[in-house]
Backbone atoms as SQL, in Angstrom:
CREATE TABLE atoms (id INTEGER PRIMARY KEY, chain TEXT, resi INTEGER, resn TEXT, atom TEXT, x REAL, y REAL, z REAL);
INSERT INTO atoms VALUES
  (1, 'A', 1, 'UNK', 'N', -14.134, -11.817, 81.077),
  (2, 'A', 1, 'UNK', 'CA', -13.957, -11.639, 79.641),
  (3, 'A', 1, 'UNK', 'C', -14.459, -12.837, 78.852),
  (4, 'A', 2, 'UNK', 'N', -14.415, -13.816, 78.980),
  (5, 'A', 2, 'UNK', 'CA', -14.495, -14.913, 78.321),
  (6, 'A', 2, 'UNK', 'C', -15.512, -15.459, 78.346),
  (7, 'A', 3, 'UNK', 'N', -16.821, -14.748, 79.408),
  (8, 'A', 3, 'UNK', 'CA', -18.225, -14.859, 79.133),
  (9, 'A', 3, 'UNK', 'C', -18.724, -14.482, 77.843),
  (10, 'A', 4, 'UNK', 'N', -18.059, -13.637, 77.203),
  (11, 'A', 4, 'UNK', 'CA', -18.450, -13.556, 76.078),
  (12, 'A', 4, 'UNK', 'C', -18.305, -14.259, 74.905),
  (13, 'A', 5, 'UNK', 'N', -17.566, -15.600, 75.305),
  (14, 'A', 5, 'UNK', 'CA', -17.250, -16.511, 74.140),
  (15, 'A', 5, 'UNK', 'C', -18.630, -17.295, 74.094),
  (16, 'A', 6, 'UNK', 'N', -19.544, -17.778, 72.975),
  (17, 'A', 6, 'UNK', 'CA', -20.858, -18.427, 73.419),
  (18, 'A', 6, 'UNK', 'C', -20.011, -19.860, 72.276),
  (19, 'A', 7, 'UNK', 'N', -21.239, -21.051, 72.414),
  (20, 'A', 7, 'UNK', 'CA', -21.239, -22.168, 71.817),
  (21, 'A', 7, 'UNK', 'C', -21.248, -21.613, 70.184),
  (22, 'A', 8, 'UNK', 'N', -20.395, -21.493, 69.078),
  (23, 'A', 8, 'UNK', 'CA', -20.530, -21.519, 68.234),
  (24, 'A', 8, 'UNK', 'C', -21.290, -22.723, 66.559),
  (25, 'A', 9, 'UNK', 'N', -21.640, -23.775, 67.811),
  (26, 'A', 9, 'UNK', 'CA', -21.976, -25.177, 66.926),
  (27, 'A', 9, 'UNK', 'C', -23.103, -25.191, 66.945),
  (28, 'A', 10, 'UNK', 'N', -23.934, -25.923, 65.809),
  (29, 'A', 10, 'UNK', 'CA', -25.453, -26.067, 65.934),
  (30, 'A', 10, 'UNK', 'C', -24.987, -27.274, 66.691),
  (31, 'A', 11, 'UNK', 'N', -26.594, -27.354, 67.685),
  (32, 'A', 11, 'UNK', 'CA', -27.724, -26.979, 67.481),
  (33, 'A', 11, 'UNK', 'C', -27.852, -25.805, 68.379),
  (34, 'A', 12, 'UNK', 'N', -26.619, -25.469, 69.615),
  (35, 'A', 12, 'UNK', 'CA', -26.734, -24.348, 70.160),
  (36, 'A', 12, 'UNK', 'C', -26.987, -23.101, 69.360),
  (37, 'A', 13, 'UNK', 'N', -26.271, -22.697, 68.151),
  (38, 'A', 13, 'UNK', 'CA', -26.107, -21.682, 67.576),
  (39, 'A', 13, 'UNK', 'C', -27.150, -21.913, 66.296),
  (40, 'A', 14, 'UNK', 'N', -28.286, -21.282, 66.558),
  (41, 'A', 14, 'UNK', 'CA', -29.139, -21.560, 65.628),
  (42, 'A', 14, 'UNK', 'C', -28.908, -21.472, 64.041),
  (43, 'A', 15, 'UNK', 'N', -27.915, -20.953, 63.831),
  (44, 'A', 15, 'UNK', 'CA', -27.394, -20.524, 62.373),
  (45, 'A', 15, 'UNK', 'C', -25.974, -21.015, 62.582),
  (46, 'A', 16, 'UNK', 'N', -25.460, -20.994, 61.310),
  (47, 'A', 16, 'UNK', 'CA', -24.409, -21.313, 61.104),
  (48, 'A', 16, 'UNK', 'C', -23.248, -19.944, 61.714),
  (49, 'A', 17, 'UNK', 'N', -21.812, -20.270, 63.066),
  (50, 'A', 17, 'UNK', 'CA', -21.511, -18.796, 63.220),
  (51, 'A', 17, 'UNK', 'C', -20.683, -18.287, 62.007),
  (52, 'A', 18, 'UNK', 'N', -21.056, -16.674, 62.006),
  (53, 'A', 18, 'UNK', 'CA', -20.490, -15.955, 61.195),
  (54, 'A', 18, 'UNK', 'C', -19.354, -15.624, 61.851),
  (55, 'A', 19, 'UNK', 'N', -18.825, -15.335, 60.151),
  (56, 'A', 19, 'UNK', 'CA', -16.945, -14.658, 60.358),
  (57, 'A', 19, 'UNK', 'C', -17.076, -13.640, 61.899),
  (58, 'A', 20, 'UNK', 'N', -18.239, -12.943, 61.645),
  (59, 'A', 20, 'UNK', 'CA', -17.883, -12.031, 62.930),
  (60, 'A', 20, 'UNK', 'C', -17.843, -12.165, 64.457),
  (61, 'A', 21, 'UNK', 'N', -18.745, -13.929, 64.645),
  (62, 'A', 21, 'UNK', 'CA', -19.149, -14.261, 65.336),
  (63, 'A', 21, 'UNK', 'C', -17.215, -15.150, 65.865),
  (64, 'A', 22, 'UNK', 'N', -17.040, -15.896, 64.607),
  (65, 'A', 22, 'UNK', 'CA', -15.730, -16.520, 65.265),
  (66, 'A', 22, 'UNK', 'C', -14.660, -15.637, 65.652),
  (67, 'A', 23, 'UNK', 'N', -14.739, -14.531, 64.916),
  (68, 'A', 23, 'UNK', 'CA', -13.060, -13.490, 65.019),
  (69, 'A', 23, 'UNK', 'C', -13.250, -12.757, 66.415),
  (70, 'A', 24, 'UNK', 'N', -14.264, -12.422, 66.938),
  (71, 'A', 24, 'UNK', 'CA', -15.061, -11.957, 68.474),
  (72, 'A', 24, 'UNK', 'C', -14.717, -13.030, 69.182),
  (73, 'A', 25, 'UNK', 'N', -15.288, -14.676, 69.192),
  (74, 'A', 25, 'UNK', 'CA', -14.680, -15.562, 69.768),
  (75, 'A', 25, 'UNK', 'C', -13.265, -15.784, 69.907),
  (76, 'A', 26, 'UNK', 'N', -12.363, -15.373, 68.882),
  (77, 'A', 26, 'UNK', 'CA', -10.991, -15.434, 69.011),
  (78, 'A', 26, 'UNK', 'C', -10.138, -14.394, 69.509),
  (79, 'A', 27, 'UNK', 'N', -10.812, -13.218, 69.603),
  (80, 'A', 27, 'UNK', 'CA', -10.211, -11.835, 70.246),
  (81, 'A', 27, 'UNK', 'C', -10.099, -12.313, 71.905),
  (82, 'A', 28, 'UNK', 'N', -11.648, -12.497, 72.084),
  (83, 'A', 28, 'UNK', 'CA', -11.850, -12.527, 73.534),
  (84, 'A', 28, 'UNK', 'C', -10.824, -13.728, 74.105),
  (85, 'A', 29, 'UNK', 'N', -10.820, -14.449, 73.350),
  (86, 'A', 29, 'UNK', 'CA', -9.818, -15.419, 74.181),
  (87, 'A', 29, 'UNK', 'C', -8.554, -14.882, 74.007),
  (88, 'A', 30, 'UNK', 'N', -7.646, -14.583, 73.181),
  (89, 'A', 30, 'UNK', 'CA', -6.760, -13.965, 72.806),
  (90, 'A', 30, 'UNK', 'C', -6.521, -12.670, 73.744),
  (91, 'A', 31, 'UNK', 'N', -7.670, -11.864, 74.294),
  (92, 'A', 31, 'UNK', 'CA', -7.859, -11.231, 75.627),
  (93, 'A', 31, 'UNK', 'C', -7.874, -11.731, 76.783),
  (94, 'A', 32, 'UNK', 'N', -7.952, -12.924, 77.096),
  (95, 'A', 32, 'UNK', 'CA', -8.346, -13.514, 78.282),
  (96, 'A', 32, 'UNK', 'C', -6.715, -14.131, 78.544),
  (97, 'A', 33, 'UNK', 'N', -6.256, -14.778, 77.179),
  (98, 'A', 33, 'UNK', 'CA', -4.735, -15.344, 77.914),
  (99, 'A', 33, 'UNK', 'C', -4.032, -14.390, 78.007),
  (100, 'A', 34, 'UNK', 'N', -3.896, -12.894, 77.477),
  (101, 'A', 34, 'UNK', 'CA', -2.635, -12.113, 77.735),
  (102, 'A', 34, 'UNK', 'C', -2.977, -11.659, 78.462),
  (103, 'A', 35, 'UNK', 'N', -4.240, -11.297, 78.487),
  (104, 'A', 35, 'UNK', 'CA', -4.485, -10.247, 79.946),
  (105, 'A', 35, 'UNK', 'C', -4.367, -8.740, 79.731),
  (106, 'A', 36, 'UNK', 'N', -4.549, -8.304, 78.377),
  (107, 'A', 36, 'UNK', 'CA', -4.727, -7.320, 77.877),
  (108, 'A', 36, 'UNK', 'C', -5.854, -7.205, 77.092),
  (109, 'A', 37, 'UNK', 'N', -6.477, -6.063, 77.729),
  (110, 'A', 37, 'UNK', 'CA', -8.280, -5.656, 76.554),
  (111, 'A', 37, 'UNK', 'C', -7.750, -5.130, 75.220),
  (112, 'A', 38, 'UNK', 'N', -6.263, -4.720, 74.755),
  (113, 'A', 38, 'UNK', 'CA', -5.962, -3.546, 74.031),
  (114, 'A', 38, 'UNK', 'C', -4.741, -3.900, 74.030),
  (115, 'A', 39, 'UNK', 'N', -4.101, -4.041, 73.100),
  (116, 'A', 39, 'UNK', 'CA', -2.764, -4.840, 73.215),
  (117, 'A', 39, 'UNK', 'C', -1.843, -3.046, 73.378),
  (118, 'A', 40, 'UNK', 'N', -0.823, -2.746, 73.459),
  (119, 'A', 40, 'UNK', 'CA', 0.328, -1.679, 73.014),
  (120, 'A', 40, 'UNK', 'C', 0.894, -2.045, 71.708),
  (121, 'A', 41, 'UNK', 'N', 1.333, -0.199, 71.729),
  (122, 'A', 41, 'UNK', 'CA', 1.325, -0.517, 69.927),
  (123, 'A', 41, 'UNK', 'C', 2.148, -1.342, 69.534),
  (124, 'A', 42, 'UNK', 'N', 3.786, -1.657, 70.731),
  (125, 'A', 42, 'UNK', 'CA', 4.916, -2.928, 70.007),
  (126, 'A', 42, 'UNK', 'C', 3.988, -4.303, 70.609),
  (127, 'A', 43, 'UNK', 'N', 3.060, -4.618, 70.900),
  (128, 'A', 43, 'UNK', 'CA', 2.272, -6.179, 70.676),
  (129, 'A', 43, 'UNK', 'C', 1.440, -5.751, 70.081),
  (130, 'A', 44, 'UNK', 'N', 1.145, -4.824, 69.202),
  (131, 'A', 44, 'UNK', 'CA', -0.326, -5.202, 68.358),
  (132, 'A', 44, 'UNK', 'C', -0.196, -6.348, 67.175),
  (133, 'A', 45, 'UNK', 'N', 0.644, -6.168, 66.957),
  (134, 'A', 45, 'UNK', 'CA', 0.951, -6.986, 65.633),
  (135, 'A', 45, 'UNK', 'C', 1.235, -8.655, 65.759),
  (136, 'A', 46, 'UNK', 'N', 1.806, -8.734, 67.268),
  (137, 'A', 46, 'UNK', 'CA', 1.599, -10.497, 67.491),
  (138, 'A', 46, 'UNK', 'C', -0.208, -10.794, 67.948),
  (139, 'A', 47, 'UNK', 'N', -0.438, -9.084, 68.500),
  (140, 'A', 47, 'UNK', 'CA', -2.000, -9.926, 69.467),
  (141, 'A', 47, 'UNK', 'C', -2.922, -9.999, 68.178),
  (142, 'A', 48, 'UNK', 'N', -3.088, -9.413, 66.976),
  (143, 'A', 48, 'UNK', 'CA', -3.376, -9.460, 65.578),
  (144, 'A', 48, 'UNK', 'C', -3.252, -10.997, 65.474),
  (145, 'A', 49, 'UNK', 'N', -1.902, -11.064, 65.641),
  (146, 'A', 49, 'UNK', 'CA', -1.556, -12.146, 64.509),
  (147, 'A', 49, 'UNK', 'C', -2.413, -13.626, 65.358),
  (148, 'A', 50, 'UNK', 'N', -2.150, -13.391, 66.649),
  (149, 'A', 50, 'UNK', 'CA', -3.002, -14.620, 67.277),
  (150, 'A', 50, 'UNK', 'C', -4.193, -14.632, 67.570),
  (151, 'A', 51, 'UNK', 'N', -4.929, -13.157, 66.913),
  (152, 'A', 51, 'UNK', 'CA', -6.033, -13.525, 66.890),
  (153, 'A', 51, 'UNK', 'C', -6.832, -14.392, 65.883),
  (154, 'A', 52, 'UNK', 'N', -6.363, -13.727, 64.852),
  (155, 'A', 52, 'UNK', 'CA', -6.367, -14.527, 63.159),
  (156, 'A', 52, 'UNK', 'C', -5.746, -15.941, 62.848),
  (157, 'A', 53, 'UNK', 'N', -4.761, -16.232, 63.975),
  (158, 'A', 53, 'UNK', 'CA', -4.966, -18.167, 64.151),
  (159, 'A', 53, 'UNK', 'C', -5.840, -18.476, 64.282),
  (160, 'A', 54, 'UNK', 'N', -6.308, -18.120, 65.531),
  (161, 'A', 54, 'UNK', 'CA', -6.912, -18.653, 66.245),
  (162, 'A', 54, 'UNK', 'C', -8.372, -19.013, 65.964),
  (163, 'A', 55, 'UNK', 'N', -8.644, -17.701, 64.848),
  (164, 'A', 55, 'UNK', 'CA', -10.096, -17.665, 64.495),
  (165, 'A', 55, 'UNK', 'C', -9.551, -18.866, 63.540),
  (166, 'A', 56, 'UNK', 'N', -8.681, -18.958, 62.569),
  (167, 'A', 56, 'UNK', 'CA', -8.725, -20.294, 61.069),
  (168, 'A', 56, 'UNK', 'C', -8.890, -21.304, 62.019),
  (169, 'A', 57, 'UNK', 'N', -8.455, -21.991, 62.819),
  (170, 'A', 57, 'UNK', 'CA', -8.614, -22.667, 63.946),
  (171, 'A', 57, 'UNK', 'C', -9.978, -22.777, 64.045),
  (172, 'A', 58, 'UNK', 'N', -10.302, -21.986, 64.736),
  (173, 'A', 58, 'UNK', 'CA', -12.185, -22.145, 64.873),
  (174, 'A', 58, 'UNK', 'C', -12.772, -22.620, 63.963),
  (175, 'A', 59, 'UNK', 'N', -12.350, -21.902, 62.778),
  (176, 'A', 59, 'UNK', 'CA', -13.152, -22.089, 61.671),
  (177, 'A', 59, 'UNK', 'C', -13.052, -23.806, 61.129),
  (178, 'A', 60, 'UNK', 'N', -12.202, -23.848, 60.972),
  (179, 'A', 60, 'UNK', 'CA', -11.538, -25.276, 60.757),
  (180, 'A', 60, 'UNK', 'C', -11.903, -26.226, 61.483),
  (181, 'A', 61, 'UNK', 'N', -12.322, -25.885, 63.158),
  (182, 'A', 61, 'UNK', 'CA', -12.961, -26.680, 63.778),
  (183, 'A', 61, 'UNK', 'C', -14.504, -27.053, 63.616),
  (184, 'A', 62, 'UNK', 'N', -14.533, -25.522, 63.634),
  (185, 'A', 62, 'UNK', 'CA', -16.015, -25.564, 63.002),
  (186, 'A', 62, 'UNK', 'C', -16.746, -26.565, 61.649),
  (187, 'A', 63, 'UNK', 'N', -15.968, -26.436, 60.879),
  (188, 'A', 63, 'UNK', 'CA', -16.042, -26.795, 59.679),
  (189, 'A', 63, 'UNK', 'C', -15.775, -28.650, 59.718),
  (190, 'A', 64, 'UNK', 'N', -15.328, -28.795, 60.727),
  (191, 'A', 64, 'UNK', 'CA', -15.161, -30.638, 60.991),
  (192, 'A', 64, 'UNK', 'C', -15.596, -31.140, 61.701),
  (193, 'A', 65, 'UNK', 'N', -16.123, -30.624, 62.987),
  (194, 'A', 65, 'UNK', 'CA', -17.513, -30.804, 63.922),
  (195, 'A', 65, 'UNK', 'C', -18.620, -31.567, 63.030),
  (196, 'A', 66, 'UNK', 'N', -19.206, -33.204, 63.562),
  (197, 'A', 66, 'UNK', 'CA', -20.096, -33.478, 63.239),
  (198, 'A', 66, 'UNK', 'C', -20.841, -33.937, 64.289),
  (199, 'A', 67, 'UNK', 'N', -22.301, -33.390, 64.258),
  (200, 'A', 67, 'UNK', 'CA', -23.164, -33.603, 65.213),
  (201, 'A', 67, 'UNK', 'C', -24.212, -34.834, 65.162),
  (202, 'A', 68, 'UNK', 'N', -23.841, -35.724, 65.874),
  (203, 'A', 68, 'UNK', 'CA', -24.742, -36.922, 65.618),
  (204, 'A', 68, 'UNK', 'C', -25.859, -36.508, 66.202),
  (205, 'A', 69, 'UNK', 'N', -26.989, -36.669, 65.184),
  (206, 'A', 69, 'UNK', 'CA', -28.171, -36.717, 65.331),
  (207, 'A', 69, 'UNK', 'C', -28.818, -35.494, 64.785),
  (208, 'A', 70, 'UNK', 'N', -28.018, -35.098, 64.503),
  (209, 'A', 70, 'UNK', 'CA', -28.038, -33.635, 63.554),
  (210, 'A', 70, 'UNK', 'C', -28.420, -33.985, 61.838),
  (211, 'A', 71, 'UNK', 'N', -28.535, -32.616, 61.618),
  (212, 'A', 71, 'UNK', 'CA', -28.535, -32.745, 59.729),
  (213, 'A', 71, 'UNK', 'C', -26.939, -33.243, 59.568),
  (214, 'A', 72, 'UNK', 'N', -26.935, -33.803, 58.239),
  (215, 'A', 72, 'UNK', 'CA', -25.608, -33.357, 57.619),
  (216, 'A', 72, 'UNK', 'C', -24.808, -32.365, 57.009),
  (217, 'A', 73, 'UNK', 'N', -23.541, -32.305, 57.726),
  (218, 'A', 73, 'UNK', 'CA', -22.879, -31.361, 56.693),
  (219, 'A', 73, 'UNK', 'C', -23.239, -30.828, 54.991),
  (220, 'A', 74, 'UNK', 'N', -23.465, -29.606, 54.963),
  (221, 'A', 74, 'UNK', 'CA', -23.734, -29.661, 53.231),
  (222, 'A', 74, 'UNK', 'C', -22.519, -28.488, 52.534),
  (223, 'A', 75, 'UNK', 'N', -22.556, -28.726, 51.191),
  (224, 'A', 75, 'UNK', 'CA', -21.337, -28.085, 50.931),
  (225, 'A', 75, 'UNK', 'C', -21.310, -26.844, 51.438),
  (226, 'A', 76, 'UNK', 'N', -22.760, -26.530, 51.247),
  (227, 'A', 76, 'UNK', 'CA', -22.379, -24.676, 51.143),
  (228, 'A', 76, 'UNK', 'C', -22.037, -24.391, 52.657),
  (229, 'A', 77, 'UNK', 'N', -22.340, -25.667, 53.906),
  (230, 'A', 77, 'UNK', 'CA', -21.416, -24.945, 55.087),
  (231, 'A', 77, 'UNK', 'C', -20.132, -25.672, 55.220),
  (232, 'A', 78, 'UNK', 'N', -19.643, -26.344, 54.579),
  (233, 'A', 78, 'UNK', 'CA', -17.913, -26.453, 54.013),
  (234, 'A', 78, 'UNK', 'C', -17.620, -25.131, 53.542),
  (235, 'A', 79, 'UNK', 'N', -18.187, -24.392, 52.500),
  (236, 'A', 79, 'UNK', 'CA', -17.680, -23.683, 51.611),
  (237, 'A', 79, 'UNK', 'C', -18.125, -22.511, 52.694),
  (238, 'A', 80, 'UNK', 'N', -18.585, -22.319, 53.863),
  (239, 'A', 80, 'UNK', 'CA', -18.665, -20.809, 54.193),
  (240, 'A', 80, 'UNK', 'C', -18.009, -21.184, 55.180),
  (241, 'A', 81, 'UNK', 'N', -17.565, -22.655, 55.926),
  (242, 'A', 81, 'UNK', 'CA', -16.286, -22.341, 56.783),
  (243, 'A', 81, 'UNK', 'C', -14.815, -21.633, 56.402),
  (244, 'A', 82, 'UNK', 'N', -14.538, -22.385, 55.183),
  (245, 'A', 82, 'UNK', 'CA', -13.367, -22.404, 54.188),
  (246, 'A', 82, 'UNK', 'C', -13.445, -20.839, 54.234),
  (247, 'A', 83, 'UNK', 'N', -14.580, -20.128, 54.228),
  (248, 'A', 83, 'UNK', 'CA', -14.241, -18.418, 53.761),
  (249, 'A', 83, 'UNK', 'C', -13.837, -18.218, 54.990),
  (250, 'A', 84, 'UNK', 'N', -14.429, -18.560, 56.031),
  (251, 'A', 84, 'UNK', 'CA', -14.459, -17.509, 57.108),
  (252, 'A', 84, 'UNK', 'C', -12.909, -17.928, 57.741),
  (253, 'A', 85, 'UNK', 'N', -12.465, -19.108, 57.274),
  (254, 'A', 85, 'UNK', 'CA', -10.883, -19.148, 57.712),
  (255, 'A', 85, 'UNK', 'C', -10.100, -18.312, 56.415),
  (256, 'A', 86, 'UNK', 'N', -10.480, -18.117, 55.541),
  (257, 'A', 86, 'UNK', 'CA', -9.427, -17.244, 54.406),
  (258, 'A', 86, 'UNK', 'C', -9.727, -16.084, 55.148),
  (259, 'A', 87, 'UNK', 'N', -10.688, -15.816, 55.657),
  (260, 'A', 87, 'UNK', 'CA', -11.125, -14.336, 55.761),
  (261, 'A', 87, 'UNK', 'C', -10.312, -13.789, 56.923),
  (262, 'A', 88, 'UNK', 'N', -10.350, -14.907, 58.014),
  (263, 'A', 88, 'UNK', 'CA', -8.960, -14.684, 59.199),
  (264, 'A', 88, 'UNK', 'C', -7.953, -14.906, 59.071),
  (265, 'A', 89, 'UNK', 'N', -7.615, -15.588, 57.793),
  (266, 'A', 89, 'UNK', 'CA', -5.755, -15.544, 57.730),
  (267, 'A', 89, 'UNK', 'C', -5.355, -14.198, 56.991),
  (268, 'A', 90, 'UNK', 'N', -6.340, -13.204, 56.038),
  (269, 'A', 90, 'UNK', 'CA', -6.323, -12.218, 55.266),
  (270, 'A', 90, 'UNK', 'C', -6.223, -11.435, 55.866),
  (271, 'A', 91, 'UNK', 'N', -7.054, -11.211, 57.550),
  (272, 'A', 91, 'UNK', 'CA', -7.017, -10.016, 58.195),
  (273, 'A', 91, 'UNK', 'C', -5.877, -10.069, 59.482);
């Protein structure tokens, strides 16, 4: 399962990852520690809820990751981490 988690940071990830890219990264792991592909319907609502940590988490990590030798941080990828963690605490 957890082959499917890839490097979400430049310079691996040629683009900046998208919301869809981190909330996929946070399922699969969120799959990998319970050990369920598909939660039941009385855990859907915690395996939900830890998935959507887990992604603000990412995001947040994402968003403070600095790569020496890299470009610099610029706002607008502050400001599209910042969404993509509102966007996982919303869902």
């Amino acid at each position: 399962m957890c082959r499917s988690i890839k490097t979400l940071r430049p310079p691996v990830l040629p683009e900046e990852a998208t919301e869809e890219d981190i909330r996929a990264a946070a399922l699969q792991y969120v799959r990998k520690v319970s050990g369920f592909r598909a939660p039941a319907a009385h855990n859907r609502e915690v395996f939900e809820q830890a998935v959507a940590e887990i992604a603000e988490s990412t995001a947040k990590l994402l968003g403070g990751i600095e790569v020496r030798g890299g470009a610099a941080r610029t706002a607008a990828r502050a400001a599209h981490t910042a969404d993509a963690a509102q966007a996982a605490q919303a869902s």
